[in-house]
C-alpha atoms as one frame of an Amber mdcrd trajectory, in Angstrom:
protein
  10.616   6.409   2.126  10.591   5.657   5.982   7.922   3.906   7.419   6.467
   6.290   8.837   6.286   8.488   6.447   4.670   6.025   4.048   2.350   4.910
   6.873   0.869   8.537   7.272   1.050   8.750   3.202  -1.139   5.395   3.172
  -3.472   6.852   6.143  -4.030  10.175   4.346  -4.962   7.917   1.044  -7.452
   6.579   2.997  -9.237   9.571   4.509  -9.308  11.329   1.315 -10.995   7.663
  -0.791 -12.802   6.573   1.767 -13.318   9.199   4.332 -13.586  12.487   2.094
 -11.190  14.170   4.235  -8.898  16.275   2.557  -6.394  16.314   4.694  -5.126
  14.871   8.438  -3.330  17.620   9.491  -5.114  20.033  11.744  -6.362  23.163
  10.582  -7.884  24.881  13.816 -11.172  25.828  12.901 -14.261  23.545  13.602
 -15.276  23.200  10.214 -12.672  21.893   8.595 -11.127  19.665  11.438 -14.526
  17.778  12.290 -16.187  15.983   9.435 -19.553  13.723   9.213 -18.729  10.150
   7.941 -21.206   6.795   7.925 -19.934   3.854  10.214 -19.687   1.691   7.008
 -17.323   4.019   5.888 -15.524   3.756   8.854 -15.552   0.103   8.623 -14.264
   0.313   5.269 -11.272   3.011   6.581 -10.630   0.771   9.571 -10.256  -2.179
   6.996  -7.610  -0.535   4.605  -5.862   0.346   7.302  -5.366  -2.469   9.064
  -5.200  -4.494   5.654  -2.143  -1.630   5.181  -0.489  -2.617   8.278  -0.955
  -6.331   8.202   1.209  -6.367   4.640   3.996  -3.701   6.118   4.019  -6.348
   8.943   4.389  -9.616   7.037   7.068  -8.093   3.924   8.782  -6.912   7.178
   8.834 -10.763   8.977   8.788 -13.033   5.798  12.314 -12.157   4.329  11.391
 -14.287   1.407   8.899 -11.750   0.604   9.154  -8.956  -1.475   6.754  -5.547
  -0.725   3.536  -5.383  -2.433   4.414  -2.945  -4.739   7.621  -4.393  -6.383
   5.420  -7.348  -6.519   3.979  -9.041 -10.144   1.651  -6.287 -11.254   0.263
  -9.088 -13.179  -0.576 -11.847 -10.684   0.548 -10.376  -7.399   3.738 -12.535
  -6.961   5.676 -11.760  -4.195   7.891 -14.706  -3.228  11.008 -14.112  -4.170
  11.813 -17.710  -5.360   9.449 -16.994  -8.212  10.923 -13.646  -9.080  13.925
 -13.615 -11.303  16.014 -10.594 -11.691  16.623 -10.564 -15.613  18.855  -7.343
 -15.355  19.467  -4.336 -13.489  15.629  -3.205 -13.681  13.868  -6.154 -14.833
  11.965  -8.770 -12.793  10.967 -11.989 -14.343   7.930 -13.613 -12.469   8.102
 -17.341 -13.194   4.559 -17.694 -11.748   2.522 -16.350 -14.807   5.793 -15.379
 -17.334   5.296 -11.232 -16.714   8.550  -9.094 -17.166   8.310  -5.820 -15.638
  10.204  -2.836 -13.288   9.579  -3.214  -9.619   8.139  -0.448  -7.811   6.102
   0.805 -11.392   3.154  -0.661 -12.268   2.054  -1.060 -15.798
């Protein structure tokens, strides 16, 4: 997935949990493009977003960091000197002794 497809995937996540917009893409009529939304959930939007960015920024910088999601799903383990590759689709996490598939959480 490119990165900017998973960053609009991410922000459109966010507008439909937090926000309770449907959808991002514009759908020229008032009612449906313009929606009423609290400043704390704003707050919170603005939070998960930059939250989402800060990790894209620091798996992209730290090379001795996996990405969040083919992190441990048990402990959240993503240096990569703690995670073993067993076989061809198993990790080992020598932090807390999970085995799993990166990528799929359990």
């Amino acid at each position: 997935m490119s990165t900017t497809t998973k960053r609009d995937t991410q922000l459109a996540a966010i507008a439909k949990t937090i926000l309770n917009i449907p959808t991002l893409k514009r759908r020229w009529a008032d009612h449906l493009d313009f929606h009423d939304v609290a400043v704390w959930q704003v707050e919170q939007a603005l939070r998960e977003a930059y939250s989402a960015g800060y990790e894209a920024a620091v798996t992209e910088l730290d090379p001795e960091r996996v990405a969040p999601e083919d992190g441990c799903p048990r402990c959240g383990e993503t240096n990569t000197d703690h995670l073993v590759w067993e076989t061809d689709t198993t990790v080992h996490c020598t932090n807390c002794g999970t085995r799993y598939r990166p990528g799929k959480r359990q």
